[in-house]
N, C-alpha and C positions, 0 to 999 in steps of 0.2 A: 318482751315480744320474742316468741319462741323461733330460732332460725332452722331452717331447713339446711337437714344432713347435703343435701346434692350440691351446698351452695358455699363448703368449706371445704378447704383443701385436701389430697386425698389421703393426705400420708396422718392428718388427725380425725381423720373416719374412720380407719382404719385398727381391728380392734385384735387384742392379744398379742400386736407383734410388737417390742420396744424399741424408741427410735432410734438406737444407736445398731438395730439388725434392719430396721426398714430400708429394702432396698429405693426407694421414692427417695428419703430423706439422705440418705448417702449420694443419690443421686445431685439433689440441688443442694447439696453439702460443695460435691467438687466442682460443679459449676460456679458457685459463688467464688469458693480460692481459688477456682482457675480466673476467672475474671479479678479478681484484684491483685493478683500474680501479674497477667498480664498489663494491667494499669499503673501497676507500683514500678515494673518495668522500665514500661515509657515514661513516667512521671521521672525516673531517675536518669533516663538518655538522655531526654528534653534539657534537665536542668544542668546537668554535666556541659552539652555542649552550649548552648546559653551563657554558662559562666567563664566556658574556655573562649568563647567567644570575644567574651565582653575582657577580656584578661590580656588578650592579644589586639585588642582593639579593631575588632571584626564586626561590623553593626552587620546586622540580618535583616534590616528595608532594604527598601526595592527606587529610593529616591536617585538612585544613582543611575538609573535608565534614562532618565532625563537629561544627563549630560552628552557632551559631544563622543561621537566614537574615537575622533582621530588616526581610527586605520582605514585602508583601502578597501573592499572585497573584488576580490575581479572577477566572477561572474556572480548576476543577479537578474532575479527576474524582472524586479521592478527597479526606477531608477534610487539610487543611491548617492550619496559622495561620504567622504569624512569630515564632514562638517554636523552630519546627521546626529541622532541619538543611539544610546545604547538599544534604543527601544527597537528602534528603527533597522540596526544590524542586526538584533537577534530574528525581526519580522524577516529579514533576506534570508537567512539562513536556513528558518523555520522553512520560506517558499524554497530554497534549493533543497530539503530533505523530499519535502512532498514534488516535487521534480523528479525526481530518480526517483522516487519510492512506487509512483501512477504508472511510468513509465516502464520503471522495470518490473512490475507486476503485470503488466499486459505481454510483454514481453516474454516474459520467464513462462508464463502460462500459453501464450502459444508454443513457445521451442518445447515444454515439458509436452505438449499434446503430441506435437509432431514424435519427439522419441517415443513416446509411451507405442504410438501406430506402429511406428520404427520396430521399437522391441518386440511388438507383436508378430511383426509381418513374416509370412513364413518362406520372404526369401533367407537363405543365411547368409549373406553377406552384409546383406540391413540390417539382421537382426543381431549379429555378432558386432556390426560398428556401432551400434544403440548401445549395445552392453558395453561395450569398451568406454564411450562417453561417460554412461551412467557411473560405471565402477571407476574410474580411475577420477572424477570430477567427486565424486561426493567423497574421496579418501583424501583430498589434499586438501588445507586450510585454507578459506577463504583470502586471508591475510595474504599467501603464498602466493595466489592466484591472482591478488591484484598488484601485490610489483611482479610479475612479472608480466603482468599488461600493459602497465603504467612505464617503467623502466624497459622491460624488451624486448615492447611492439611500441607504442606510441612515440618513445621520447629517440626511438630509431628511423625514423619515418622521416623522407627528405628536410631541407631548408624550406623557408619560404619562396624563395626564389625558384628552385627548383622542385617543386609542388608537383605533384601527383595530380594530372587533369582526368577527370571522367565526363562523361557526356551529364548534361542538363544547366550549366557548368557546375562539374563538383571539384574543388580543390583539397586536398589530402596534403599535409604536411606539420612539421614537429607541434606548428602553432595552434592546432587542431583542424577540424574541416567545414570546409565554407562550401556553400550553396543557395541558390537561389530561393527566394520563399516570403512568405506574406510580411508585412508587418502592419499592424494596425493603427488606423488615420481615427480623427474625432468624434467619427461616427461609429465606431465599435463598439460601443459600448450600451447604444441604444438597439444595435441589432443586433445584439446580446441577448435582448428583449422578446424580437420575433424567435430566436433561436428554441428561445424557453417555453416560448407559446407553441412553437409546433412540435419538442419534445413532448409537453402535455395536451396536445390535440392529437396527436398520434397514437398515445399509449390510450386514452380515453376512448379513439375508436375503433383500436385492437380490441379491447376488452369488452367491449359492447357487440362489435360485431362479433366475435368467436362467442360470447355467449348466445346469441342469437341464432348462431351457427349449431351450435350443443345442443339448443333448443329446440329448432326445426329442421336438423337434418338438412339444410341447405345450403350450399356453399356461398359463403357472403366476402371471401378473399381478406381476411382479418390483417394478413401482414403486409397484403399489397395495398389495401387503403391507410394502413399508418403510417407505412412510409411515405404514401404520395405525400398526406399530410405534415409529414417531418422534413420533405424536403420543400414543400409548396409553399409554407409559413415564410421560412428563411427567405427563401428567393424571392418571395414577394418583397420582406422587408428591405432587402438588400435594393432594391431599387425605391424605395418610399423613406430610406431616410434620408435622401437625396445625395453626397456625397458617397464614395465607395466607402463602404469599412474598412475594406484591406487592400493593400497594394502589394505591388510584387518588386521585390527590389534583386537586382545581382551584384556578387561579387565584384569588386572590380583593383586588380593590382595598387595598389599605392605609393608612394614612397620607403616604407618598410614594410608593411603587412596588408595583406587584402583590407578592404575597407567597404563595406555596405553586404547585404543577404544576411543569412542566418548562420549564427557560426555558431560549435558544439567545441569547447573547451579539449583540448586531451585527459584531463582529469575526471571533465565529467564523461567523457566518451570509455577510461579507461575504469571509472566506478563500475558505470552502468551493462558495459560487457563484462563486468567481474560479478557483478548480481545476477544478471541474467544468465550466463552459464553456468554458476555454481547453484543456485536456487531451482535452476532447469530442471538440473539430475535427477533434486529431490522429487520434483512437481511430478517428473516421467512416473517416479517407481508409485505415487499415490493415485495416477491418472490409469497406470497399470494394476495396480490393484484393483480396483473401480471396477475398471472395464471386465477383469477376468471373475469380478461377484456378480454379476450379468449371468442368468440363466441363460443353457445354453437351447433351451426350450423358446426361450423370447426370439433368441437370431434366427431358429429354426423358422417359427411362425413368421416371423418377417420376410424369410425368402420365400414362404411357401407363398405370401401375398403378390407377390409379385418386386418385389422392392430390390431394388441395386441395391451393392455394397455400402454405396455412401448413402445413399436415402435410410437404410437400417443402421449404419454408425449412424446418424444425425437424429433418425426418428425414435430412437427406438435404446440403441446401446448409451449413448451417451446420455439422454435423459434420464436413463435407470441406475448406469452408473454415478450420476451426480448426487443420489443420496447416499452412496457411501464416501464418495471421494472431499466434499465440502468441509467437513470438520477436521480432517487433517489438512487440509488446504489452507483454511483459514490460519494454522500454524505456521504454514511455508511464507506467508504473506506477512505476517508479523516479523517472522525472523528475517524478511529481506527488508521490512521496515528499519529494523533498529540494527543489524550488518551492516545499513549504509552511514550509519558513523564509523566506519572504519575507514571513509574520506579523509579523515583527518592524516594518514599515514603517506598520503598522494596529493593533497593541498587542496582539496574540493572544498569550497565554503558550505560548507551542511551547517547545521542545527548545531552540531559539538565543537565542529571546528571553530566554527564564530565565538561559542560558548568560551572555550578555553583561549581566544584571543581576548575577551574581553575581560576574563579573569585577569589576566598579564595586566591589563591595561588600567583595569578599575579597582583589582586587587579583592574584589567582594565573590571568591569562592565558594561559599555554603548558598548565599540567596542563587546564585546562578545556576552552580548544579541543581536545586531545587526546582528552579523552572525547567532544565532541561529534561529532569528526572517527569515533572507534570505533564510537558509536552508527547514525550514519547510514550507517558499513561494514557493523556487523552486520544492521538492517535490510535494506540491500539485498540482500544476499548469502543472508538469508532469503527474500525476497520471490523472488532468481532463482531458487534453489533448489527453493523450492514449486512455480513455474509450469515450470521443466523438468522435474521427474516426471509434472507432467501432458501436457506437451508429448513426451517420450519415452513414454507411455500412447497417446497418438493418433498415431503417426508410421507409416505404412506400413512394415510389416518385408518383405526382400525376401528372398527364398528363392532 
């Protein structure tokens, strides 16, 4: 059965040329040695440390998660003791990384907006103290920046006894700071539930009404019925799962240390102002860029509509500037993601710190760093993932 020429590869359909000048076959010549180059590689790392392993009596399972931790953590989101598993303290740690990491990206990204305005603004004494922020914050090492938060400012800060009062009651002192605030009762969990339903009743009659809106030209209030909805769900629930979800507890002096409200660690207080100001600078100078790829044709038309300064930054400048600003953003975000293992230097139980106590403790270095090295792939590759669906949402489509 005769085969058709279109249906063999190209570089033997190809007539007069020999195949040691055909550029095709040279082609899938260095791809092939590049691929077993890089195979024979790995196959040689893999096996090297496999056998240094197994030489030093290093097993590479993961069955030693299962055993007790036998150290403390002193802060955690959820409850703990050392009676737990290894499993169980690297989960605390994993929850204190994403702690500081949610926190201080909302964070970091507003203080970076406000300089960015800052730097803009055409008084000069704002716009010269923007620039002093920006330049002398993004020249000095992170590292640097957090002892001397941690040692400087925090661990200078009164006694307990002689605490720092501010109104609401806030207590300030070496122990960290205390303040009044929710903590949630047996019912949280199900109004957890309403919370979820009215984020996606909300977003659902945003989207409906504003297309409706685009549609007919008529104003149908797209943001003002999603929020009714976003807050109507909640509150409803909050009284239909019969007990409160949350309560409000205060501070109140003790025998040695305040006891009851919510209290923020000085380590994690002194992390998380060392991310948020160092990560700020960067966010300013990319929220400044953004804003000044803004045609100056857009601001004009905007004021010629009638529009205030902030109805035109919010309508108009910042919307346009977000499709250049997001892809280096999504950079700033990562790197305050994985900066804040640099907890470890100030005694924050993060993701690393925990990692490297349990190493001390279990002696199983390669499977551990292996999960920490996972952990902080999976988060980032979350975190891009998230901001390029919203980054391809706002990208000019060209016709």
């Amino acid at each position: 059965m005769a085969t058709s020429s279109s249906s063999l590869p190209r570089f033997l359909t190809r007539k007069g040329v020999p195949l040691w000048r055909d550029v095709v076959v040279l082609q899938w010549v260095a791809q092939v040695l590049s691929a077993l180059l890089v195979l024979g590689f790995l196959w040689f790392f893999v096996s090297n440390v496999l056998q240094a392993a197994e030489a030093r009596g290093l097993g590479l399972g993961f069955g030693f998660l299962r055993n007790a931790a036998g150290f403390p953590i002193a802060e955690s989101v959820v409850s703990y003791a050392p009676s737990d598993t290894f499993a169980r303290a690297l989960w605390v740690g994993f929850l204190n990384t994403i702690k500081v990491s949610v926190v201080g990206i909302v964070l970091a990204t507003a203080l970076g907006l406000v300089a960015a305005l800052a730097r803009l603004s055409s008084n000069w004494l704002v716009s010269n103290l923007a620039g002093l922020y920006i330049n002398v914050i993004r020249n000095i090492p992170l590292l640097v920046q957090l002892f001397i938060w941690y040692f400087a400012v925090f661990q200078r800060l009164p006694s307990v006894q002689q605490a720092l009062t501010l109104p609401g009651p806030i207590y300030i002192s070496q122990r960290g700071l205390y303040m009044a605030g929710p903590l949630p009762t047996a019912t949280f969990g199900l109004w957890l539930v309403f919370v979820a339903a009215g984020l996606a009743l909300g977003y659902l009659l945003h989207r409906v009404l504003l297309r409706r809106q685009v549609r007919t030209g008529r104003s149908t209030y797209p943001l003002l019925v999603g929020m009714l909805a976003l807050l109507a769900v909640p509150l409803a629930g909050w009284f239909l799962v019969g007990a409160a979800p949350m309560r409000i507890t205060t501070p109140v002096m003790g025998r040695l240390n305040f006891e009851g409200g919510i209290r923020l660690t000085p380590e994690f207080a002194a992390l998380l102002v060392g991310l948020v100001v160092y990560t700020g600078a960067f966010i300013a100078e990319v929220m400044r860029a953004g804003i000044l790829a803004v045609q100056k044709g857009q601001v004009e038309a905007a004021k010629s509509l009638g529009l205030s300064p902030f109805q035109t930054l919010r309508l108009v400048v910042l919307p346009l500037a977000m499709r250049v600003i997001i892809p280096p953003l999504i950079s700033q975000y990562l790197n305050l993601t994985k900066n804040s293992s640099l907890a470890i230097v100030i005694g924050y139980a993060d993701l690393f710190f925990v990692g490297r106590t349990i190493i001390n403790q279990a002696g199983q270095a390669v499977p551990v760093f292996l999960l920490i090295m996972a952990i902080y792939l999976a988060l980032s590759l979350f975190t891009s993932a998230v901001l390029n669906l919203y980054n391809r949402r706002v990208q000019l489509v060209e016709r």
